[in-house]
BAFI-3210 file (N, C-alpha, C; in Angstrom, 3 decimals, decimal comma, padded with zeros to 6 digits):
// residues 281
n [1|2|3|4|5|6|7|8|9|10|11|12|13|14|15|16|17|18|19|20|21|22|23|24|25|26|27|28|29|30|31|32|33|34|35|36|37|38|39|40|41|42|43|44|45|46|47|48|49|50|51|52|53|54|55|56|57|58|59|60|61|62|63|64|65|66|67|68|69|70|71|72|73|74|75|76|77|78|79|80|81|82|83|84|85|86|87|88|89|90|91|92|93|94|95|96|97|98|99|100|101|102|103|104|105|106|107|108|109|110|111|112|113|114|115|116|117|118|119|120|121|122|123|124|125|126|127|128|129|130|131|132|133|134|135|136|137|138|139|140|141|142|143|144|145|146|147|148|149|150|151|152|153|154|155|156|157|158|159|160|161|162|163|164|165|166|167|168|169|170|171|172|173|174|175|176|177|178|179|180|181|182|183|184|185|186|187|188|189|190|191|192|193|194|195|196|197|198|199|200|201|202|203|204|205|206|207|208|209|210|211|212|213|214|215|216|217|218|219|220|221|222|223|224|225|226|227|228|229|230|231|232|233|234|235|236|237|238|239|240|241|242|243|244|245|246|247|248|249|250|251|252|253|254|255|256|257|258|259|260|261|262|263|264|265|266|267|268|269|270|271|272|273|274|275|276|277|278|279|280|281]
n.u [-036,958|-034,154|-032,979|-031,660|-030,412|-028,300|-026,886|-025,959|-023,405|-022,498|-021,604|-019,488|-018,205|-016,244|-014,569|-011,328|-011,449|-010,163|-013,061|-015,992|-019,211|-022,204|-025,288|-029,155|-032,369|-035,880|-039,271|-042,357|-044,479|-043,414|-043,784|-045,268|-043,342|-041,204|-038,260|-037,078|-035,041|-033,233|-032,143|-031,272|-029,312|-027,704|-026,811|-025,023|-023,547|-022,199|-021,424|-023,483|-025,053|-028,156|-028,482|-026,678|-026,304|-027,742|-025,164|-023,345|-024,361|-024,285|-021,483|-020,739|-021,697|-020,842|-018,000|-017,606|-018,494|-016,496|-014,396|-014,925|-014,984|-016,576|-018,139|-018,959|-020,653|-021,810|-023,349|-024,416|-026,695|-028,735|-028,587|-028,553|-031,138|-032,811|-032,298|-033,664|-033,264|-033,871|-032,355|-030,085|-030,749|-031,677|-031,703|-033,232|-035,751|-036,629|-036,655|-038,223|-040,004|-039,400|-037,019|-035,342|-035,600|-034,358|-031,812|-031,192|-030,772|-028,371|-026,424|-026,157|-025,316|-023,681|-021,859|-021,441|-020,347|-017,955|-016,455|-016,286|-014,708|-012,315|-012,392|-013,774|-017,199|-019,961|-023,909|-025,921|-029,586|-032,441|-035,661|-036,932|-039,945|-040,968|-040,860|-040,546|-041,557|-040,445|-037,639|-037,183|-037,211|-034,777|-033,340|-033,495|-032,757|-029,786|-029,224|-028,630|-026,086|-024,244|-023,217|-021,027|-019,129|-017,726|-019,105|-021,704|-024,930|-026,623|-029,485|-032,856|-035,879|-038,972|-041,056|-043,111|-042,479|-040,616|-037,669|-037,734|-035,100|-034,861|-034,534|-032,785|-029,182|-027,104|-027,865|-028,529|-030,057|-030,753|-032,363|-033,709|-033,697|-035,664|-033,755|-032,378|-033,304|-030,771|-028,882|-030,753|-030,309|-027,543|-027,233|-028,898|-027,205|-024,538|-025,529|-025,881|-023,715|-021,795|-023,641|-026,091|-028,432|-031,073|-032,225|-034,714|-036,213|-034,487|-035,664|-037,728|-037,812|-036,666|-039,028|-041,152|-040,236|-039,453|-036,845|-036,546|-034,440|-033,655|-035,753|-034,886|-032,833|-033,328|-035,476|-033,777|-032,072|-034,165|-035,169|-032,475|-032,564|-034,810|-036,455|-037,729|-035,313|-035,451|-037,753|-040,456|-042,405|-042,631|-042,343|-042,262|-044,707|-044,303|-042,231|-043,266|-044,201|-041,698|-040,581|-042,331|-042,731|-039,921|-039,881|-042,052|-040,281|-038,833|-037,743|-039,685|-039,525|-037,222|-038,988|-041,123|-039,417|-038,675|-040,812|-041,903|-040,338|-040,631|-042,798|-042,344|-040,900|-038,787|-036,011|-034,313|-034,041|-031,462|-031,996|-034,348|-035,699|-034,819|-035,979|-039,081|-039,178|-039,827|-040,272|-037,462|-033,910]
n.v [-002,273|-001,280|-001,452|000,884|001,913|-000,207|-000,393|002,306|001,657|-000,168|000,960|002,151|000,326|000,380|002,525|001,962|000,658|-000,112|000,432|001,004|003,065|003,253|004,401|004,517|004,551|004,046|005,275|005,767|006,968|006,552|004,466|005,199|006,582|007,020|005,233|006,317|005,137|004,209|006,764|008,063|006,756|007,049|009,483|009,705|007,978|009,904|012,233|014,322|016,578|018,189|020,944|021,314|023,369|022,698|023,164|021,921|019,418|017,813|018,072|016,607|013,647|013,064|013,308|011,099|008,678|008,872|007,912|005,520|004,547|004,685|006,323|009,399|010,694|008,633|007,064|009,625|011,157|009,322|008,581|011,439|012,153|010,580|011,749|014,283|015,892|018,097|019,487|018,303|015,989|015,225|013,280|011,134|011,453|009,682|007,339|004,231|004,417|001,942|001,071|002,629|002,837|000,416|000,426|002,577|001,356|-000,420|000,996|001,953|-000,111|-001,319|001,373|000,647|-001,750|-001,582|000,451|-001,233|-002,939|-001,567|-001,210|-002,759|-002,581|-001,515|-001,539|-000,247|-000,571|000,978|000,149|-001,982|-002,506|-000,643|-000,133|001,352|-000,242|000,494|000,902|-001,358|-002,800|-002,844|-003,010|-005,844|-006,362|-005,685|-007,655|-009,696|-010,093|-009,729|-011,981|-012,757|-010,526|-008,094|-006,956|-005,769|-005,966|-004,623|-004,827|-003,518|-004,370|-005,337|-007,691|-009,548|-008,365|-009,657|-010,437|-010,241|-011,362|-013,472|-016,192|-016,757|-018,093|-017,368|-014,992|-014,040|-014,219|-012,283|-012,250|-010,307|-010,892|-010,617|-009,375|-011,439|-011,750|-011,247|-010,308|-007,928|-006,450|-005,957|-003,988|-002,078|-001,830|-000,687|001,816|003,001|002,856|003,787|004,817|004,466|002,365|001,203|-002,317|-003,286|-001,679|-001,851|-003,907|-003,584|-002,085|-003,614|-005,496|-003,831|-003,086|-005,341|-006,902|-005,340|-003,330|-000,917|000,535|000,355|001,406|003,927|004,193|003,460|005,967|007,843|008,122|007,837|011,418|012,319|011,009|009,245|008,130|005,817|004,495|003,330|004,409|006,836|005,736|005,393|003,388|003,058|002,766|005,070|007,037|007,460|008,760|011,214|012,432|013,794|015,243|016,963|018,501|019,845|023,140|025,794|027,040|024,779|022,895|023,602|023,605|021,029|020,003|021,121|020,239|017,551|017,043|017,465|015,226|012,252|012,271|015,441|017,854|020,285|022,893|022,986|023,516|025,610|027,331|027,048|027,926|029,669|031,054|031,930|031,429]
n.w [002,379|002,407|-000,228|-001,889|000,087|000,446|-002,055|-002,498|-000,275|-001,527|-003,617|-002,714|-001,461|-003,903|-004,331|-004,371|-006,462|-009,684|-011,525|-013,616|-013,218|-013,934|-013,229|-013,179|-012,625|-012,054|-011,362|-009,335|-010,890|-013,519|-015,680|-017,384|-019,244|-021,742|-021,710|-019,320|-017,220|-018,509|-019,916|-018,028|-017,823|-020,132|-019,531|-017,808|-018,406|-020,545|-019,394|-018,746|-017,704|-015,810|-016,089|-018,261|-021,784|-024,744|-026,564|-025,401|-024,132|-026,891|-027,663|-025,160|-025,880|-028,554|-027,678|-026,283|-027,802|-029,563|-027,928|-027,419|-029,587|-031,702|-034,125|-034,345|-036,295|-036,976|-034,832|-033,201|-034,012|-033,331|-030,457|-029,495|-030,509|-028,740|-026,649|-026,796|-028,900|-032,003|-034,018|-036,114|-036,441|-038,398|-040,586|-039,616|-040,350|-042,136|-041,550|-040,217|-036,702|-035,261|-036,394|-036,162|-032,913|-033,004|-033,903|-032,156|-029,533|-030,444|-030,799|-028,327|-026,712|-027,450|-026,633|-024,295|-024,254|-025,697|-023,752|-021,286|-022,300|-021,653|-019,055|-016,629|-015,992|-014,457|-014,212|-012,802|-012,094|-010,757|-008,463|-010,601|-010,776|-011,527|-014,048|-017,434|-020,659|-023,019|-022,119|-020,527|-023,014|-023,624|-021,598|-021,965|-024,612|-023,954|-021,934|-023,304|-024,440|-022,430|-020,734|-021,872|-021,823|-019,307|-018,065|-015,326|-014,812|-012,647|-010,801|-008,255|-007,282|-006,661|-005,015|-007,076|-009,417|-012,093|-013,573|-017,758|-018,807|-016,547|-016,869|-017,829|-018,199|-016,671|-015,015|-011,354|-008,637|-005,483|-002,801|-000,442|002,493|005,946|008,664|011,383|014,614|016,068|014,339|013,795|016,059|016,481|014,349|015,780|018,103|016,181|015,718|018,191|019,478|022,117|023,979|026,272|026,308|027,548|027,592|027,164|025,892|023,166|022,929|022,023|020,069|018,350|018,025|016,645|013,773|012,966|011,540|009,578|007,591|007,486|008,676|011,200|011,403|011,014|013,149|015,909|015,731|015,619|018,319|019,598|019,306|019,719|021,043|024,161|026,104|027,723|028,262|026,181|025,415|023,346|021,017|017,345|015,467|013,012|009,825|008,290|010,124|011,786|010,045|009,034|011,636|011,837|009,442|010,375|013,020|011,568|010,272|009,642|006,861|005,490|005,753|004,041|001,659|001,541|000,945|-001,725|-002,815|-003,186|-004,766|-007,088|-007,453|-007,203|-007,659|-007,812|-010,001|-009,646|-010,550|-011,373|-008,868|-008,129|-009,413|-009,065|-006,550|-004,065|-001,595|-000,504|000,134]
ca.u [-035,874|-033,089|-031,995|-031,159|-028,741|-027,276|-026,449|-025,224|-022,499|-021,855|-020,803|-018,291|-016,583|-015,871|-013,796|-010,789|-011,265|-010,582|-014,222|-017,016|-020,342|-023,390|-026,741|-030,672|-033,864|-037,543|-039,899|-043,441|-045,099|-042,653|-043,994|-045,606|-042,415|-040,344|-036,956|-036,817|-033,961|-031,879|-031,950|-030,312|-027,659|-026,736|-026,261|-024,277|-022,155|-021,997|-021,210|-024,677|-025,333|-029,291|-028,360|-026,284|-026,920|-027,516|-024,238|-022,627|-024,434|-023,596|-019,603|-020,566|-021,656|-019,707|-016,347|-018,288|-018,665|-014,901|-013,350|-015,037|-014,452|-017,398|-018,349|-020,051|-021,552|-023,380|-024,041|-024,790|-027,977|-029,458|-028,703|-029,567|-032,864|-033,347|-032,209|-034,919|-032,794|-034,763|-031,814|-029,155|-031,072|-032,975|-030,936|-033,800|-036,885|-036,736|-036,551|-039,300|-039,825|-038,758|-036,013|-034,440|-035,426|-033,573|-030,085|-030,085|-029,999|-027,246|-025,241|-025,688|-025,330|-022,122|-020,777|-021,414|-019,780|-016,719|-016,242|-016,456|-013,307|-011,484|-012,515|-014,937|-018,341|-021,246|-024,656|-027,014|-030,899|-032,959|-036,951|-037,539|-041,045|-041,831|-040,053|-041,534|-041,813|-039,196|-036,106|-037,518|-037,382|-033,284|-032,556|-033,599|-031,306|-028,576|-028,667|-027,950|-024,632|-023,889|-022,416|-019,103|-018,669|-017,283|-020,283|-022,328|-025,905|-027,355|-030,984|-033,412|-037,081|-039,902|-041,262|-044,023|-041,878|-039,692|-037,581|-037,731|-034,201|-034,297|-035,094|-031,297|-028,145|-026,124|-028,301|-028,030|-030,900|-030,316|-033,608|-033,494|-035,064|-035,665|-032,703|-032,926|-033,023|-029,615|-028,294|-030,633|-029,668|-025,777|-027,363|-029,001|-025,802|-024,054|-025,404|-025,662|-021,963|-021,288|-024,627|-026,683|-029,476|-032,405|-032,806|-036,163|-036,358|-033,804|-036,402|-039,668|-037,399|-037,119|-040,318|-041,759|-038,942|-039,758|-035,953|-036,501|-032,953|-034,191|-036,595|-034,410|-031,988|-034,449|-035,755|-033,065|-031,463|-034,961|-035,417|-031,556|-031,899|-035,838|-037,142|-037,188|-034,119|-035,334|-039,104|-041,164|-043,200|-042,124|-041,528|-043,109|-045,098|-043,846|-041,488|-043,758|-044,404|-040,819|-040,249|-043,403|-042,234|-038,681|-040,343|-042,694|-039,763|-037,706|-037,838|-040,786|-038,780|-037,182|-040,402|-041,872|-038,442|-038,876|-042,954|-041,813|-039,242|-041,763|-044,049|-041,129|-040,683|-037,564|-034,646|-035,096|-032,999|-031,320|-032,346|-035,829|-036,370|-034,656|-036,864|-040,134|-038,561|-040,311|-039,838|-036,239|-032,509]
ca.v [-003,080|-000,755|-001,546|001,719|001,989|-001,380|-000,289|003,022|001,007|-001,030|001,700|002,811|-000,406|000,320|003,374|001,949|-000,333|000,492|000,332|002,558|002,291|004,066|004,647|004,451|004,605|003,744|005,626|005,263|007,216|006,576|003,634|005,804|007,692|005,980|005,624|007,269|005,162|004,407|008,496|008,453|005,208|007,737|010,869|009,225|007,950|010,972|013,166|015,662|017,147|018,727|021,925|021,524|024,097|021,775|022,546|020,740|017,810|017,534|017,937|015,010|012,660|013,278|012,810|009,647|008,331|008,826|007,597|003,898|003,708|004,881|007,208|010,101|010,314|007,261|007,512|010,919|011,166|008,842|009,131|012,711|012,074|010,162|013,401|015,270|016,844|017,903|019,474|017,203|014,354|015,128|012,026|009,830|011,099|008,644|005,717|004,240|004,035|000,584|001,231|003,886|002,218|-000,868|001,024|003,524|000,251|-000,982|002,086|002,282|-001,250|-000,992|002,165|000,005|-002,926|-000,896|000,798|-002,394|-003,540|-000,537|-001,462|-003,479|-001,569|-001,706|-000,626|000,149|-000,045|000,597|000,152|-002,266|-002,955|000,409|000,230|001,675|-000,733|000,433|000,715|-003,023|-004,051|-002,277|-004,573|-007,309|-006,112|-005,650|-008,330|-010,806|-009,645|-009,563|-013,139|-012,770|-009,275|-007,114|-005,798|-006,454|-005,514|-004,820|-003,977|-003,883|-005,055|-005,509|-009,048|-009,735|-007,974|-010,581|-009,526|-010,781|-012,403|-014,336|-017,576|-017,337|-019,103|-016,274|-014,094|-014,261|-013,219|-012,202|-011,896|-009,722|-010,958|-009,629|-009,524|-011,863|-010,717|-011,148|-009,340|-006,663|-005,904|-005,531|-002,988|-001,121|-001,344|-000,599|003,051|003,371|002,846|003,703|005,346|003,866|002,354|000,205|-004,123|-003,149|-000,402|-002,604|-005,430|-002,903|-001,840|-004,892|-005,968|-003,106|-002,749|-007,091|-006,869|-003,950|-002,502|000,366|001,229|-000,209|002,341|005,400|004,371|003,986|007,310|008,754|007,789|009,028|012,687|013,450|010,124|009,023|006,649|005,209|003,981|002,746|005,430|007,412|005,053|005,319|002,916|002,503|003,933|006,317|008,005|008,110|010,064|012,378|012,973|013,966|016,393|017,888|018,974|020,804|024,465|025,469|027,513|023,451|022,335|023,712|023,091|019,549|019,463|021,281|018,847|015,936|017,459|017,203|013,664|011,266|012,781|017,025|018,554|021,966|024,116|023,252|023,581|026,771|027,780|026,960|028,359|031,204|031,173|032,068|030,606]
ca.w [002,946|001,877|-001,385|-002,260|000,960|000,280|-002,986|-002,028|000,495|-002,672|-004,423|-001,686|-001,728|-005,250|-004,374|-004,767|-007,712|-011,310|-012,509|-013,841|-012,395|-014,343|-012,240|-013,400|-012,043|-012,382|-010,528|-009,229|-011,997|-014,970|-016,596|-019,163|-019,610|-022,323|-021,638|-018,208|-016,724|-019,769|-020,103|-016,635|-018,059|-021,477|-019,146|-016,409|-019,481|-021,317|-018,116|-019,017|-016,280|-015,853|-016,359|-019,161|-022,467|-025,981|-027,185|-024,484|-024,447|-028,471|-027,453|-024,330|-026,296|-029,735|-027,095|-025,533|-029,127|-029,976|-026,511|-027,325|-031,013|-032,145|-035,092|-033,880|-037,140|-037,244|-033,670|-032,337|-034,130|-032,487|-028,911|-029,484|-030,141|-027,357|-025,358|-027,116|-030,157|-032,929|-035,345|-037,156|-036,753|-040,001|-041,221|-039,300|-040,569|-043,260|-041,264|-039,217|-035,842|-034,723|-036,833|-035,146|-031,951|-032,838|-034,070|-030,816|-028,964|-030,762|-030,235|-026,514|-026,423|-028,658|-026,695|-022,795|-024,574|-025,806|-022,326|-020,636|-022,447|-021,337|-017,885|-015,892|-016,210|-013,518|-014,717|-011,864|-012,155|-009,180|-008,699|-011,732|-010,922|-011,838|-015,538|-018,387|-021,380|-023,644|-020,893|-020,242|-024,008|-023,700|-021,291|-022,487|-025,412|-023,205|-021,372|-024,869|-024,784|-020,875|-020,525|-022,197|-021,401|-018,170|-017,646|-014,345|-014,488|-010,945|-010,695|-007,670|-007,402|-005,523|-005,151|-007,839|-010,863|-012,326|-015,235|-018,831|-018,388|-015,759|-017,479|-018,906|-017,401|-015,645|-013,814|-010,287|-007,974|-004,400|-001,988|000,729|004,032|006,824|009,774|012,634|015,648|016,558|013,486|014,266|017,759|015,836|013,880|016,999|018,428|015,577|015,753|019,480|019,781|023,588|024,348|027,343|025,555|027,997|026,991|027,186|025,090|022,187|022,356|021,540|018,607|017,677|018,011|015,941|013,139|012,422|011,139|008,369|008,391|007,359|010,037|012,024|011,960|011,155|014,717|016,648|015,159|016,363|019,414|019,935|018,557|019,944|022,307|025,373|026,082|029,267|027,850|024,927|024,901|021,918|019,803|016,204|015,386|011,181|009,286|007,829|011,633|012,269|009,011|009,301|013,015|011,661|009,035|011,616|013,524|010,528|010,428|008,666|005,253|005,012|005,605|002,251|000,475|001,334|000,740|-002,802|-003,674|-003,193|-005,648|-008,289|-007,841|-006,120|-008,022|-008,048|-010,586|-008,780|-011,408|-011,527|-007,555|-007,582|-010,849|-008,236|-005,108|-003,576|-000,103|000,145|000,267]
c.u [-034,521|-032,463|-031,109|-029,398|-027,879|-026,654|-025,465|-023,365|-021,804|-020,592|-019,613|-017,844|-015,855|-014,942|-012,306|-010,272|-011,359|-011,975|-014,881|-017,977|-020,952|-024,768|-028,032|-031,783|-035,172|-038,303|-041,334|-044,377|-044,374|-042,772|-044,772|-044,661|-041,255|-038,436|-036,092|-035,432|-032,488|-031,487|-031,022|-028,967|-027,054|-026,236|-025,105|-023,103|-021,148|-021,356|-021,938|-024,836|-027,204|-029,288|-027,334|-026,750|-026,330|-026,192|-023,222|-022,686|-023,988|-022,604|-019,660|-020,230|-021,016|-018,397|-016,394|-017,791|-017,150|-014,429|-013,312|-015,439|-015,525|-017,499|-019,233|-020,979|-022,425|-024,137|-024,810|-026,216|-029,243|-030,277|-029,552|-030,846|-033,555|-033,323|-033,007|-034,486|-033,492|-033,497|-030,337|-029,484|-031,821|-032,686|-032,261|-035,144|-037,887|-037,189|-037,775|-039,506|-039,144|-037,575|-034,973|-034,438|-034,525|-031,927|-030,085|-029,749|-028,783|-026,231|-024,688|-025,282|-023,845|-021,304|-020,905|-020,624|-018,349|-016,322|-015,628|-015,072|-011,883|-011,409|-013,815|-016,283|-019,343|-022,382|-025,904|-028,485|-031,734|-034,610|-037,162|-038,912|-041,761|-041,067|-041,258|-041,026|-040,572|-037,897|-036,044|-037,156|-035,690|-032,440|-032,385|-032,515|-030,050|-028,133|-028,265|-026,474|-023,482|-022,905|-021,096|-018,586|-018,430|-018,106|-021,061|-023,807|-026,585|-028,808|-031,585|-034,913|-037,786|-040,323|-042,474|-043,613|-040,918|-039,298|-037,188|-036,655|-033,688|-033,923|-033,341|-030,547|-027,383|-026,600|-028,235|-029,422|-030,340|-031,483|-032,789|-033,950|-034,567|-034,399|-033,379|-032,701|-031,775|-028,802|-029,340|-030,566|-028,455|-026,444|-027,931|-027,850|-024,880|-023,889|-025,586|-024,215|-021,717|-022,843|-025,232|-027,966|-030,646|-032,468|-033,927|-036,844|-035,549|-035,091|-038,095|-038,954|-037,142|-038,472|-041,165|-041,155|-039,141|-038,440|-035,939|-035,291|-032,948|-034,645|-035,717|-033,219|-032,404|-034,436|-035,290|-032,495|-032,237|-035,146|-034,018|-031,716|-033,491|-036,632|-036,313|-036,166|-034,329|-036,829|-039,974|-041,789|-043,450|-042,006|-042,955|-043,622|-044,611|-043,120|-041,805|-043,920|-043,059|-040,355|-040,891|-043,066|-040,894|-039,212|-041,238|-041,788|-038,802|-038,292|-039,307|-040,485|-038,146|-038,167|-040,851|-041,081|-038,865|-040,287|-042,281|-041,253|-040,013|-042,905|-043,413|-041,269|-039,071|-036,476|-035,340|-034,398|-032,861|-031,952|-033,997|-036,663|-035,810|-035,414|-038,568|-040,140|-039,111|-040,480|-038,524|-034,968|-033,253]
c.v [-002,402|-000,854|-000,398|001,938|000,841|-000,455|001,076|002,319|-000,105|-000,530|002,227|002,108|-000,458|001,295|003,762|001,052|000,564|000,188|001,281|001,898|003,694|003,697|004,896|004,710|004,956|004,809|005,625|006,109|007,615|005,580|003,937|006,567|007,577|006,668|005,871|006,701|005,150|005,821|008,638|007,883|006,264|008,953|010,904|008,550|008,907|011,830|014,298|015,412|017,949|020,106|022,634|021,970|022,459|021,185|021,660|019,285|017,226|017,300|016,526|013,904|012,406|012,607|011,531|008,439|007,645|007,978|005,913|003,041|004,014|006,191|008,474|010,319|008,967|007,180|008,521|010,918|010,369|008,633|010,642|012,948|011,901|011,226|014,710|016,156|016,833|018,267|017,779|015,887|014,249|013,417|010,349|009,972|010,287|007,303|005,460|003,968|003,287|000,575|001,934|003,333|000,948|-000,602|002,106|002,227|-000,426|-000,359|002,355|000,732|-001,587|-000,071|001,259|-001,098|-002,652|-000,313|000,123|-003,017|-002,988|-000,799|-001,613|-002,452|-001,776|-000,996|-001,042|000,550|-000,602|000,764|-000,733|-002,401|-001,598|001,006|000,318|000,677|-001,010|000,423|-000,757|-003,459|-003,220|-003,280|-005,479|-007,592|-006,328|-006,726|-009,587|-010,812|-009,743|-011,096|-013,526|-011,085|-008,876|-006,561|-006,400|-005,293|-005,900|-003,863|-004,513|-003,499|-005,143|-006,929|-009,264|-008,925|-009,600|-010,087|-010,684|-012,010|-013,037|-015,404|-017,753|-017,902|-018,649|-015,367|-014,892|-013,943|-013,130|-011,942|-011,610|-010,013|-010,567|-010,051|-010,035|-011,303|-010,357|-009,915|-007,895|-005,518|-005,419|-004,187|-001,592|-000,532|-000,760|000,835|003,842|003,601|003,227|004,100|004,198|003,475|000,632|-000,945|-003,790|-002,382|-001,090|-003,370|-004,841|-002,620|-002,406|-005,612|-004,622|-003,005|-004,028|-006,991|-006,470|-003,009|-001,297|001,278|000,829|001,035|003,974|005,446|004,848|005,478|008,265|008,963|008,368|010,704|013,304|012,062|010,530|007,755|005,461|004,318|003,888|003,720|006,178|006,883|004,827|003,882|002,014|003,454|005,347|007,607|008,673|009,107|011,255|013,212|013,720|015,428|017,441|018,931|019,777|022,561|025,193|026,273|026,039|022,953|022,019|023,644|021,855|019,457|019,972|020,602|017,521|016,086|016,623|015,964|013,448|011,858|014,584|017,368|020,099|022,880|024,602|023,794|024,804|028,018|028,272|027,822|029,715|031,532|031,321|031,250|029,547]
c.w [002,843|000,979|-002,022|-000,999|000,815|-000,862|-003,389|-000,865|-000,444|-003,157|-003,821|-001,384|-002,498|-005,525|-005,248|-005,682|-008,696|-012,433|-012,647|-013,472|-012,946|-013,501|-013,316|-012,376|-012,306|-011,390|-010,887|-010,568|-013,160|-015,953|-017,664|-020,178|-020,273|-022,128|-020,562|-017,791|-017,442|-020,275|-019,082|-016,964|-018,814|-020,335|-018,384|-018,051|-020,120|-020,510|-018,227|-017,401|-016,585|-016,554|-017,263|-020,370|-023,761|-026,505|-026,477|-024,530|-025,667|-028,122|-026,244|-025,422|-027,301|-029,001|-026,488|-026,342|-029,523|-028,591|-026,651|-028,599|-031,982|-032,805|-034,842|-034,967|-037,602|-035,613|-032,626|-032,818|-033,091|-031,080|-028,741|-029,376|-028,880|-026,379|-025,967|-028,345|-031,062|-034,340|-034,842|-036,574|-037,814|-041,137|-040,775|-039,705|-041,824|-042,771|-040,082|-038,131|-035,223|-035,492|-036,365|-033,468|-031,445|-033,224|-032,680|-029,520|-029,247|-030,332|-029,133|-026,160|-026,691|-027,606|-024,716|-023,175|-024,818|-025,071|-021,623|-021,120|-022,284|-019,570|-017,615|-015,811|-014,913|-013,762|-013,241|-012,262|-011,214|-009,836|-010,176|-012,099|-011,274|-013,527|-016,627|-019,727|-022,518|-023,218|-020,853|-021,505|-023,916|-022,882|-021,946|-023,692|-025,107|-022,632|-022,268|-024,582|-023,177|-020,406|-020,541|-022,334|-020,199|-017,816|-016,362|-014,580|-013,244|-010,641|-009,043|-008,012|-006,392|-005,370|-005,463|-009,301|-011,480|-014,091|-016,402|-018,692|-017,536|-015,582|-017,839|-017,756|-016,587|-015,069|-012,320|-009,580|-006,561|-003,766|-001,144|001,468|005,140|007,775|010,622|013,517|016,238|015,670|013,338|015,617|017,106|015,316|014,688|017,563|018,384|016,101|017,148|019,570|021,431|024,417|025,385|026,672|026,545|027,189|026,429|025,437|023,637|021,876|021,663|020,111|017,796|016,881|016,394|014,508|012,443|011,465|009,400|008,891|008,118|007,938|010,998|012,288|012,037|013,027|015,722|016,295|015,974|017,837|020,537|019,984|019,525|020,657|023,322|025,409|026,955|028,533|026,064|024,525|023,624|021,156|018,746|015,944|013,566|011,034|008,767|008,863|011,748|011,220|008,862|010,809|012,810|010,432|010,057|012,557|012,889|011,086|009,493|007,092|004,605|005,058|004,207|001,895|000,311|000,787|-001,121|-003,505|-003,875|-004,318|-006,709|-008,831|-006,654|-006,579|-008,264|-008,665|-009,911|-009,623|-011,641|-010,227|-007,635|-008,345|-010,193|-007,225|-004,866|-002,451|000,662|000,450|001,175]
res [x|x|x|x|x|x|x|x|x|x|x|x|x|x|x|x|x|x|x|x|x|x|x|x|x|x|x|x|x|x|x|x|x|x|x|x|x|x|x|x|x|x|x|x|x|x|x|x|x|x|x|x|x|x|x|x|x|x|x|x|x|x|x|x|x|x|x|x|x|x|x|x|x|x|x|x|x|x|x|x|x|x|x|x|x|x|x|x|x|x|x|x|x|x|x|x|x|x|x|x|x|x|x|x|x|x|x|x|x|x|x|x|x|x|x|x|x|x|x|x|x|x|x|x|x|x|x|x|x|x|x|x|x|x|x|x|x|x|x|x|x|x|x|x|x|x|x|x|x|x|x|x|x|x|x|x|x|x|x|x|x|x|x|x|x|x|x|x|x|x|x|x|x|x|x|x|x|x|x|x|x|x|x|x|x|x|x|x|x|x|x|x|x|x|x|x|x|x|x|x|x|x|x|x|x|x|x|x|x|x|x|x|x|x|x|x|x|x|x|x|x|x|x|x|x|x|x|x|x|x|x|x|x|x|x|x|x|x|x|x|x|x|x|x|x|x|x|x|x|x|x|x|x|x|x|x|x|x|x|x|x|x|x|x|x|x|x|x|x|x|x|x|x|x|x|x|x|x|x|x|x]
***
C-alpha cells in the first residue's frame, strides 16, 4: 500500500520543523536477529555510520551520552555491546543476561527520553510484523514512558500483527485502505500532469491497480516511459510485472548490481556491495 512512501513524504513535511526523527526497520528474515531495528534507532542516534572504524563509534556514542546528561561511564558499556563490542565492557561479565538486557533498555530509553526534552523526538519503525522478539519486548519498554513525553512513536504493519501496546489509552492506529476511484484518477493525473492520456486507458488502470497507490503510480509512470499511450495493451498485469518489466529493461552491468544488492537484503550497506562487486563501476 505504500507505507514506506507515505512515510518518506512525512518526513519531508518535517523539514522545516525543529524536531529529530530516528528511523528502524524490520525485515522479512530478521525475526531471528535480535535487536535488528533498535540497532538501526542507536545508530541513527549516535550518527554511526556502516562504515565507521570502532574508535569512532566509541567517540559517537560517548558524545551521545554526554549531549543528554548521561554518564558515559555507566552507559557506554552497554550500548556497546549491543553494537558488538567485546573490550571495556568486561564490567558486564558479572551480571546476567536479563540483567544487562534490562539496564541497556533503560539507557536507550533514558537517552530518547532526555533528547525528547531538548526537542520533540520522532522514532520511526517500519515493517513491524516482521520484528524480532527482543526489539518487540524494547518497545513495549518504550512505549511505558511515551504518554507524558515528546516522543511520537510511528510504526507500520501489515494487517494480522497487532502490537503488544495497543490495549493502552494513547495509541492511535491509522488503517490504510485502498483509494477510491475518484482519488485515484487525482493520482493518475497527478503524474500525468499535461500529457494526453486515453479515458479508456485511465479506467483499465484503474481497474487493475483496485486503488493500490503504489501500483498505481508504478503503472502509470510505466506505461509513460515504455507503453503504449493510446491502448490497454501493455499494461502489467501486478505490481510485480511492472517492476520485473522495469528491471528487464536496465542495462545489463545494473542489472547484476541490482540482482547483487537483492541478495544482501532491503537496506545494502556501500561498503559491503562494493566488497562483492565484480563486474565493474
Amino acid at each position: 500500500m505504500g507505507q514506506s512512501r507515505l512515510l518518506r513524504e512525512f518526513h519531508r513535511s518535517l523539514t522545516a520543523q525543529d524536531v529529530d526523527v530516528l528511523q528502524g526497520g524490520c525485515v522479512s528474515y530478521g525475526s531471528a536477529m535480535p535487536y535488528l531495528p533498535v540497532l538501526d534507532l542507536l545508530r541513527d542516534a549516535c550518527d554511526i555510520g556502516e562504515a565507521d572504524p570502532p574508535e569512532a563509534i566509541r567517540e559517537n556514542v560517548r558524545r551521545h551520552l554526554q549531549a543528554v546528561g548521561i554518564a558515559p561511564q555507566e552507559g557506554e558499556p552497554y550500548l556497546l555491546q549491543w553494537l558488538g563490542w567485546q573490550e571495556g565492557v568486561d564490567k558486564l561479565t558479572a551480571l546476567s543476561s536479563e540483567t544487562i538486557k534490562t539496564r541497556a533498555f533503560e539507557i536507550l530509553r533514558q537517552m530518547f527520553l532526555k533528547r525528547s526534552q531538548q526537542r520533540p523526538l520522532i522514532i520511526v519503525v517500519e515493517d513491524l510484523h516482521w520484528i524480532d522478539k527482543s526489539s518487540e519486548d524494547f518497545l513495549v519498554y518504550l512505549s511505558d514512558s511515551l504518554a507524558s513525553a515528546s516522543i511520537l512513536l510511528l510504526a507500520t504493519y501489515r494487517p494480522g500483527y497487532r502490537p503488544p501496546w495497543g490495549d493502552k489509552s494513547y495509541p492511535t492506529q491509522i488503517a490504510l485502505p485502498r483509494l477510491t476511484p475518484s482519488d485515484s484518477l487525482t493520482v493518475v493525473q497527478s503524474i500525468l500532469r499535461k500529457k494526453t492520456f486515453p479515458h479508456s486507458l485511465a479506467q483499465i488502470i484503474l481497474e487493475k491497480t483496485d486503488g493500490n497507490p503504489l501500483f498505481l503510480e508504478e503503472l502509470t509512470q510505466a506505461i509513460i516511459k515504455h507503453g503504449d499511450m493510446r491502448t490497454g495493451a501493455a499494461v502489467p498485469d501486478t505490481l510485480q510485472g511492472v517492476l520485473m518489466a522495469r528491471i528487464d529493461r536496465l542495462p545489463d552491468g545494473t542489472k547484476r548490481l541490482l540482482q547483487t544488492a537483492a541478495i544482501l537484503g532491503r537496506s545494502v550497506p556501500m561498503h559491503l556491495l562494493r566488497a562483492i562487486w565484480r563486474f565493474g563501476d
